[in-house]
C-alpha positions in Angstrom: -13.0 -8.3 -19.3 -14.6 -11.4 -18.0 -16.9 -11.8 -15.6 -14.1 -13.6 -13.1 -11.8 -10.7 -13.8 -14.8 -8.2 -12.9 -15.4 -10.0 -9.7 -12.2 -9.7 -8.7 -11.9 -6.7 -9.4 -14.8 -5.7 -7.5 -13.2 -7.5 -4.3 -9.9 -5.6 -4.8 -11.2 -2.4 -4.9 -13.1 -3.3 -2.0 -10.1 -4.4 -0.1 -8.2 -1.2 -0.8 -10.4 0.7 1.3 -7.6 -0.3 3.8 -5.4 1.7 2.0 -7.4 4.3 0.7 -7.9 5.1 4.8 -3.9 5.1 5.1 -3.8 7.8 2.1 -7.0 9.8 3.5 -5.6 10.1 7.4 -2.3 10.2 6.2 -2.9 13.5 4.5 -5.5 15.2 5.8 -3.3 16.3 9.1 -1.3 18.4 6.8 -4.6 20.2 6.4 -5.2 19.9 9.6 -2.9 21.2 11.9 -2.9 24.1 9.2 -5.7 25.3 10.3 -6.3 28.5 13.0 -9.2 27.2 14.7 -7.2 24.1 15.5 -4.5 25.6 16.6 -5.9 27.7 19.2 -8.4 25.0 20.2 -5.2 22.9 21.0 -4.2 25.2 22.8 -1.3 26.7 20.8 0.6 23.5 20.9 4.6 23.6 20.5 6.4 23.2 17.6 7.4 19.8 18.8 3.4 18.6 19.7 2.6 19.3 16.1 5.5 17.6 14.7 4.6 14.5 16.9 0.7 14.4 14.9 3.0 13.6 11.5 5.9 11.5 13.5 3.0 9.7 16.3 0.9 8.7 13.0 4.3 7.1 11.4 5.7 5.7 14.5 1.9 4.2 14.7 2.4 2.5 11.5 5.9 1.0 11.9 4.0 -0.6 15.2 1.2 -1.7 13.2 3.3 -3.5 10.5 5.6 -5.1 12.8 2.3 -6.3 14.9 1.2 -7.9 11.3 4.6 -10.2 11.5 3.5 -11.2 15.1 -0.2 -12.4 14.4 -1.1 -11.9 10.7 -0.4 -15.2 10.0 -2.2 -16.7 13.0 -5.6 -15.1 12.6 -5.2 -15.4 8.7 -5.6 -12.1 6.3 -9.3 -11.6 6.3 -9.6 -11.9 10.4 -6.1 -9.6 10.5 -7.9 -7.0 8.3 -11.2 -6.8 10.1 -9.5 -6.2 13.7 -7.5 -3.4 12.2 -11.3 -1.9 10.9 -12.1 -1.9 14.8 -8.8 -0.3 15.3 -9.4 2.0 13.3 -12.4 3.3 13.5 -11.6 4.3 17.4 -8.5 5.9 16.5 -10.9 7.9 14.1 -13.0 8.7 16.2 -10.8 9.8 19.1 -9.8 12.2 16.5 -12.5 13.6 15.6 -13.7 13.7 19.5 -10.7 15.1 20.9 -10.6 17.6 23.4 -7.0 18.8 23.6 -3.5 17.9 22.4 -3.0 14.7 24.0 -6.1 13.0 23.0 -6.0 13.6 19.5 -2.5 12.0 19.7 -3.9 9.0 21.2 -5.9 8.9 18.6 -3.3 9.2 15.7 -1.1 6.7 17.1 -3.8 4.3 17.0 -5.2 5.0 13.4 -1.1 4.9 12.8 -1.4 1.2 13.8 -4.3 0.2 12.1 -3.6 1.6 8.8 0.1 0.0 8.8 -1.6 -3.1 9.8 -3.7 -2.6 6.6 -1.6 -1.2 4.3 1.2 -4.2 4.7 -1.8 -6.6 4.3 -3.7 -5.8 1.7 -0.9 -6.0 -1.0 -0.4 -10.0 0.2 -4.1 -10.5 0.1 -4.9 -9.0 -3.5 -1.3 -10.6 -4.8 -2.7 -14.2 -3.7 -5.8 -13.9 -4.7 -5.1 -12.6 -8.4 -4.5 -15.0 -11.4 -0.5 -14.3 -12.9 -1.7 -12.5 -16.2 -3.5 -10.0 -14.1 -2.0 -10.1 -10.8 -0.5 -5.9 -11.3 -3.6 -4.4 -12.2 -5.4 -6.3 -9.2 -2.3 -5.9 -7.2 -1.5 -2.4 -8.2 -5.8 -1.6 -6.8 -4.2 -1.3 -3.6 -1.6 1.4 -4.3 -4.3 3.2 -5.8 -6.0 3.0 -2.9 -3.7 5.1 -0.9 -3.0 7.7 -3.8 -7.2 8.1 -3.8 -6.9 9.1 -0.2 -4.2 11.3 -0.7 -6.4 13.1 -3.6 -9.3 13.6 -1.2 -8.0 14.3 1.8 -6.4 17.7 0.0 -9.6 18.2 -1.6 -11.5 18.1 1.5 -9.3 20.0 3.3 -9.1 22.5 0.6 -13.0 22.7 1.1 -12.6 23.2 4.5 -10.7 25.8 4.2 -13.5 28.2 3.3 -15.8 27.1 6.4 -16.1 29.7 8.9 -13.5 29.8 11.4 -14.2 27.1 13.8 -14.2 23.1 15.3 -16.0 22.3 11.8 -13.0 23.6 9.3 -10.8 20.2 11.4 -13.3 17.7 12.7 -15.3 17.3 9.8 -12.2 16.0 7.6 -11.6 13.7 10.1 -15.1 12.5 10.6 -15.2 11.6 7.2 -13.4 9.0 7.5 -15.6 6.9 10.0 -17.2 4.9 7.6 -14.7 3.3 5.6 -13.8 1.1 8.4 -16.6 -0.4 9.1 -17.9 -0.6 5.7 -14.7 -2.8 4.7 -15.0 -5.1 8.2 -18.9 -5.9 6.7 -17.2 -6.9 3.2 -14.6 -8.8 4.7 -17.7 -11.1 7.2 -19.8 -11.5 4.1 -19.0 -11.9 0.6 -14.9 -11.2 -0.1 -13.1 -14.7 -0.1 -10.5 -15.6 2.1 -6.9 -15.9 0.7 -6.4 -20.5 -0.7 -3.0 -19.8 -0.3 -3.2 -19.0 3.3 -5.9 -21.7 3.9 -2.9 -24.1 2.4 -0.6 -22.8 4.3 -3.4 -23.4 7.2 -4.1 -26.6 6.3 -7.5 -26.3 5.2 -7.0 -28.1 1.8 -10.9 -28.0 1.1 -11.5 -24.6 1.8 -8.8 -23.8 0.1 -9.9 -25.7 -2.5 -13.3 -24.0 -2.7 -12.0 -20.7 -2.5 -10.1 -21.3 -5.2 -12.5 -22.6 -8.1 -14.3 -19.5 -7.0 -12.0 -17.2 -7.4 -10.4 -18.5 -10.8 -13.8 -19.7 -13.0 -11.7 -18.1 -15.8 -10.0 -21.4 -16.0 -11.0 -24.6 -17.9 -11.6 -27.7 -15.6 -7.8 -28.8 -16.9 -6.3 -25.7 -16.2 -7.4 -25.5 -12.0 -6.3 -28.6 -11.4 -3.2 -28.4 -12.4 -3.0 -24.7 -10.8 -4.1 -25.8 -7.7 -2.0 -28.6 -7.2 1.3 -27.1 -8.0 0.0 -24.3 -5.3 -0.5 -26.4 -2.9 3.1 -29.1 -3.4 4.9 -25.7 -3.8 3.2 -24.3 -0.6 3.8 -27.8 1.5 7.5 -28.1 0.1 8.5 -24.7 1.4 6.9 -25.5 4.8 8.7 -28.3 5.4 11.7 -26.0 6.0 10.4 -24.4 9.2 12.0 -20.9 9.8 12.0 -20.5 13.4 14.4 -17.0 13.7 15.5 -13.9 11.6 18.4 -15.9 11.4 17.2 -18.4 9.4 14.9 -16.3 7.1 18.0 -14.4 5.4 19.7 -17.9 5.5 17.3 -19.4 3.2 15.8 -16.7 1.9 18.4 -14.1 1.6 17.7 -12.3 -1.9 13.6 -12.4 -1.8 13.8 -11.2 2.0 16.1 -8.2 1.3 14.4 -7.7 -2.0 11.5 -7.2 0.1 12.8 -4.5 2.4 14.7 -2.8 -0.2 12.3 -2.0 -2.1 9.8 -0.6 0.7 13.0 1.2 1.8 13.7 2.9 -1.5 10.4 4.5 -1.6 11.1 6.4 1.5 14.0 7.4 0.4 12.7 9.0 -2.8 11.6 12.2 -0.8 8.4 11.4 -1.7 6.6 11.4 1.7 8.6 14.7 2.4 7.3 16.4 -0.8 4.2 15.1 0.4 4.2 16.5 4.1 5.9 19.6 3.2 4.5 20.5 0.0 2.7 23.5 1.6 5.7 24.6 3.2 7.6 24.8 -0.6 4.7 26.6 -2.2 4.9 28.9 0.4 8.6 29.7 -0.1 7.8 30.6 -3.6 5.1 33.3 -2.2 2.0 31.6 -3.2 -0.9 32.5 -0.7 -2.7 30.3 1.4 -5.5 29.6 -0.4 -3.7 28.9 -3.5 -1.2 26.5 -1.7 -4.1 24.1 -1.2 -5.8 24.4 -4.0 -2.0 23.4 -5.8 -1.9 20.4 -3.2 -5.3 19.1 -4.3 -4.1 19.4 -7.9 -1.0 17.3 -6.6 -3.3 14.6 -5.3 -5.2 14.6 -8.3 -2.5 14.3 -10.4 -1.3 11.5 -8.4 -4.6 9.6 -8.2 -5.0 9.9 -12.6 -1.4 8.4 -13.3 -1.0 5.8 -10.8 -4.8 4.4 -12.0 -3.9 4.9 -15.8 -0.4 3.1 -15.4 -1.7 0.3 -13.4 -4.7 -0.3 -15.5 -2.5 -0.2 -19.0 1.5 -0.6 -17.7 2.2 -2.6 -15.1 1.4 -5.5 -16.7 2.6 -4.9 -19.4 6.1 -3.6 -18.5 6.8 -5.7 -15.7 8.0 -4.9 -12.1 11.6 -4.3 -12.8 11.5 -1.8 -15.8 8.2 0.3 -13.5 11.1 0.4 -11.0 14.1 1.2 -12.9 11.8 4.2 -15.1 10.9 5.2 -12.0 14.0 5.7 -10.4 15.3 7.2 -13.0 13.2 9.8 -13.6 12.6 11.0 -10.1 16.9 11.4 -10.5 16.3 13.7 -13.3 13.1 15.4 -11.8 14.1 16.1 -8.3 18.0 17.7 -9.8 15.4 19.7 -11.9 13.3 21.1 -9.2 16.4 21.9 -6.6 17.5 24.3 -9.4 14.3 25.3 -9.9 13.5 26.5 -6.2 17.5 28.0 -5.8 16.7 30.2 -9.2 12.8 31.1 -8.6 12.1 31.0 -4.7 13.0 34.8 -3.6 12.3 36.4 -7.4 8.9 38.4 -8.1 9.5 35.5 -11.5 6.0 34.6 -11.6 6.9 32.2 -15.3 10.0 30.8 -13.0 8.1 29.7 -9.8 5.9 27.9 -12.3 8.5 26.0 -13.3 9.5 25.2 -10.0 5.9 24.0 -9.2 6.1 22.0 -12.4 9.2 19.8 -10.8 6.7 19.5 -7.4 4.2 18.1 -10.1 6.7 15.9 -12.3 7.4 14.2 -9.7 4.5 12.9 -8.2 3.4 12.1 -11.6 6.4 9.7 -12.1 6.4 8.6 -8.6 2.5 7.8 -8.2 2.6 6.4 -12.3 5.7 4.6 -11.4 6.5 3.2 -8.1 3.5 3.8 -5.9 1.4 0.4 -6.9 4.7 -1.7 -7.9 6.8 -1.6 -4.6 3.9 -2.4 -2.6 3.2 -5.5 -4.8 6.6 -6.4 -5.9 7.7 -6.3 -1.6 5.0 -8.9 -1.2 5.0 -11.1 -4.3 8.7 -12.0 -4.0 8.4 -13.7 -0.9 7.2 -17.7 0.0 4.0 -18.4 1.6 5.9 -19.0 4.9 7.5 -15.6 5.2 4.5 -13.7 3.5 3.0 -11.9 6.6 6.6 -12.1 8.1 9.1 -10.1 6.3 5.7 -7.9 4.7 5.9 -6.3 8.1 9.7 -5.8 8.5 9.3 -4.4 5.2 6.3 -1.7 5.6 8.1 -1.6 9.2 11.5 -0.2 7.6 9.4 2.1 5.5 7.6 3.7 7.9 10.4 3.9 10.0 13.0 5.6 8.0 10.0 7.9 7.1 10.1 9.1 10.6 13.3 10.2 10.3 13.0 12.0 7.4 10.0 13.9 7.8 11.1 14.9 11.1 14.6 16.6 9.7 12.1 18.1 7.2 11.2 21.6 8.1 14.7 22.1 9.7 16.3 21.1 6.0 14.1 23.2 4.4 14.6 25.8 6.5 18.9 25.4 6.5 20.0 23.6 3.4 16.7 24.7 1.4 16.1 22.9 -2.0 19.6 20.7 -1.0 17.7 18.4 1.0 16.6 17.1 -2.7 20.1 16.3 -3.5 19.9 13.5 -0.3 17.2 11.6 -2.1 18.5 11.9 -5.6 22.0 9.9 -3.8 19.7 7.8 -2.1 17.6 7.1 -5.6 20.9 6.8 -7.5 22.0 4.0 -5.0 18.7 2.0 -4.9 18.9 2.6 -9.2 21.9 0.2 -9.3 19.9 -2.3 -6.5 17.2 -2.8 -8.8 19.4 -3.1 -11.8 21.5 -6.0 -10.1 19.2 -7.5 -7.9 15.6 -7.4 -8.4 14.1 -10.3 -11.0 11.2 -9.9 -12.9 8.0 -11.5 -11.9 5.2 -10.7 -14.3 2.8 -13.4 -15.4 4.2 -15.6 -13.3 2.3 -17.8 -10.4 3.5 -17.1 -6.8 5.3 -20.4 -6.9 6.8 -19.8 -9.7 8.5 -16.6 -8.8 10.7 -18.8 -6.7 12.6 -20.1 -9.3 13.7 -16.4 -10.5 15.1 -15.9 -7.1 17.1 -19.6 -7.6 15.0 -21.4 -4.9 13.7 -24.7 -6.1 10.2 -24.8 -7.8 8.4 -28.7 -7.3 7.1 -30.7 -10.2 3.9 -31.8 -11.1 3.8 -35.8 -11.7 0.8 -37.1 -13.5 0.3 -39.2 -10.1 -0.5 -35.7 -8.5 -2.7 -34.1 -11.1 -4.5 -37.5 -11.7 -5.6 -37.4 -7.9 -6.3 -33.7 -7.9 -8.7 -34.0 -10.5 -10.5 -37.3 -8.9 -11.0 -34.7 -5.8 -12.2 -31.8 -7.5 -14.3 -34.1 -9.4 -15.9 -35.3 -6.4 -16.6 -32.2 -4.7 -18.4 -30.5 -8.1 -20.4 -34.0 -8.1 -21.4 -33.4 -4.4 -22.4 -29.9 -4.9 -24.5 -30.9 -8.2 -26.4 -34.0 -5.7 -26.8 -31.4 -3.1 -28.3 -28.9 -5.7 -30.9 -31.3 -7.2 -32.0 -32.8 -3.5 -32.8 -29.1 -2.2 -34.5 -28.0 -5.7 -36.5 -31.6 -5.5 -38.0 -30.9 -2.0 -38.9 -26.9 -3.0 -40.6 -29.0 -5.1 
């Protein structure tokens, strides 16, 4: 790797601590509401108070994305990211604090909002700040960002577990968390760059100019200019049709913009969030004991960190976005048929060989899921779309994510506990549907610039004239002159 790629590597994995906090808090409250000591400290709450922890947290999120459509593009992706760091450290920490049931909703609802802030964010920040070759495995950093929380949240909570009964067993896996917030708001005021593309859009053509030569060093002197410019006429000539309504969005941008959502959709609709939630509850059918259950969700988490690092690093691009998708789909068809008939055969047997098998489905399919799908919808739902619509429809697509994930997580225990293993014959329609979406309707996009994308969706794609390149290189010229004068005066008076 070279030292360009390393660097920006090192800013992407810095970046996903964003989502890394969306896997973490997203999991750990299926540790926590598990536990006895937080149960009665809450007071016994309902059935329907602990539902609302899972459905607050999600209803949190859709808020949070939709918020990014309002002001992401306003305050720009670095400033975006660092208020949601303040958001959500509070929410954290209300948390951790809280004092009954109430509180420590408040306090979910508002980490909810933060980390759906974040988590529809980071994707458009690493995709525009990653060169085309490489723009999956930088891209695909922050889905592993939110399958490394998921892996430690069940770890810590399976450590938990064997803490003596009390406020310790909860509050520490939530304290945990604390730092990651703040530690990402210092990265982002010091040393991580902000996104050219944005300060195009912004039009802060020097900056963005800046930003840009420091970013992609990998390039010969030739090779940024003429990068740079076609960014920027590309980002200029899409500008100059101003979208001032939904209306017009899916008027002009009809295929990327439902592209966008679809995909987000789909992933909800794979169950996976579901099997995610509820995983305890369908180890627990199968008459594994407590202790056991969570040590089998850490293994899940595990297992989901390992494939969706090791397919990102060597697949994604490599394959592309469309045929990640497509084997995706496809084999979470063939997984989740497998582990309905699984649970129905194995569930109420002493089979002790047959309820492995039925774990193994549980385990199939987070391997093809997390190796699959995980890092390329998030990156695929924000590389598809202009500059102008970025933030925008990033947020009505996380939005629709989050949203249909309220609904079904919330008819999750109930279908579990009346159509049983059926409920895995909803997604595997829903997966079949979105199968033939993708095959139709979803270009590929690998090693292709932002601005180039455009042209698999049909849109038009400017130009270069020698005119522009000729000019962009004068400029550039200029400024790497000026910093080399400015170098030599301040070394001449050290002198």
């Amino acid at each position: 790797m070279t030292g360009t790629l390393w660097y920006t590597l090192g800013i992407s994995a810095f970046a996903a601590i964003g989502t890394f906090v969306f896997g973490f808090d997203t999991g750990i409250a299926t540790t926590t509401i598990a536990h006895q000591s937080w149960i009665d400290y809450m007071s016994e709450p309902s059935k329907g108070l602990t539902g609302a922890v899972v459905s607050v947290y999600i209803a949190g999120e859709a808020g949070g994305a939709l918020f990014q459509t309002l002001i992401g593009d306003a305050l720009g992706r670095i400033r975006f990211l660092q208020l949601m760091c303040v958001i959500v450290t509070i929410g954290v920490v209300i948390q951790t604090a809280s004092i009954n049931i109430g509180m420590f909703l408040a306090g979910r609802a508002l980490a909810g909002f933060a980390v759906g802030g974040m988590v529809a964010t980071v994707p458009i920040y690493l995709s525009e700040i990653a060169a085309p070759d490489v723009r999956g495995l930088i891209g695909g950093i922050s889905g592993c960002g939110i399958s490394l929380g998921t892996m430690a949240s069940n770890w810590v909570g399976f450590a938990c577990s064997y803490a003596p009964y009390g406020a310790v067993q909860w509050r520490l896996p939530l304290g945990i968390q604390i730092p990651f917030g703040i530690l990402l708001f210092i990265g982002l005021a010091t040393f991580m760059p902000n996104s050219p593309r944005q300060l195009i859009r912004s039009g802060k053509i020097d900056e963005a100019r800046r930003e840009f030569m420091r970013i992609r060093k990998d390039l010969a002197s030739h090779e940024v200019h003429e990068e740079f410019v076609l960014m920027r006429r590309q980002i200029e000539f899409e500008q100059q049709r101003e979208i001032k309504s939904l209306r017009e969005v899916f008027r002009l941008f009809r295929h990327r913009a439902l592209a966008s959502i679809a995909v987000q959709t789909m992933t909800s609709l794979t169950g996976v969030n579901v099997i995610q939630y509820y995983q305890t509850i369908l180890f627990k059918s199968l008459g594994i004991n407590s202790h056991m259950i969570l040590a089998l969700a850490s293994i899940y988490g595990t297992l989901a960190f390992t494939s969706n690092v090791i397919t990102t690093r060597y697949v994604l691009d490599q394959w592309g976005r469309r045929k990640m998708i497509l084997a995706g789909l496809s084999g979470i068809i063939v997984i989740e048929i497998y582990a309905a008939v699984m649970q129905r055969e194995f569930q109420n047997t002493n089979n002790k060989v047959g309820k492995g098998f039925a774990v193994l489905g549980i385990y199939l399919f987070v391997v093809t899921y997390y190796g699959l799908l995980n890092s390329t919808t998030w990156l695929y739902g924000s590389e598809v779309l202009p500059i102008n619509l970025r933030s925008k429809v990033m947020g009505l697509a996380a939005a629709s994510h989050f949203i249909v994930n309220v609904g079904i997580t919330e008819a999750g225990p109930s279908a579990f506990a009346n159509i049983k293993e059926n409920y895995y014959y909803v997604f595997v329609g829903c997966s079949c549907f979105f199968l033939m979406v993708a095959y139709f309707y979803f270009p590929e996009t690998k090693k292709k610039t932002l601005e180039e994308i455009a042209a698999a969706f049909g849109d038009k794609v400017v130009l270069l004239t020698e005119n522009d390149l000729a000019v962009e290189t004068a400029v550039m010229e200029d400024k790497v002159g000026a910093v080399q004068v400015e170098s030599t005066t301040t070394a001449q008076s050290k002198v």
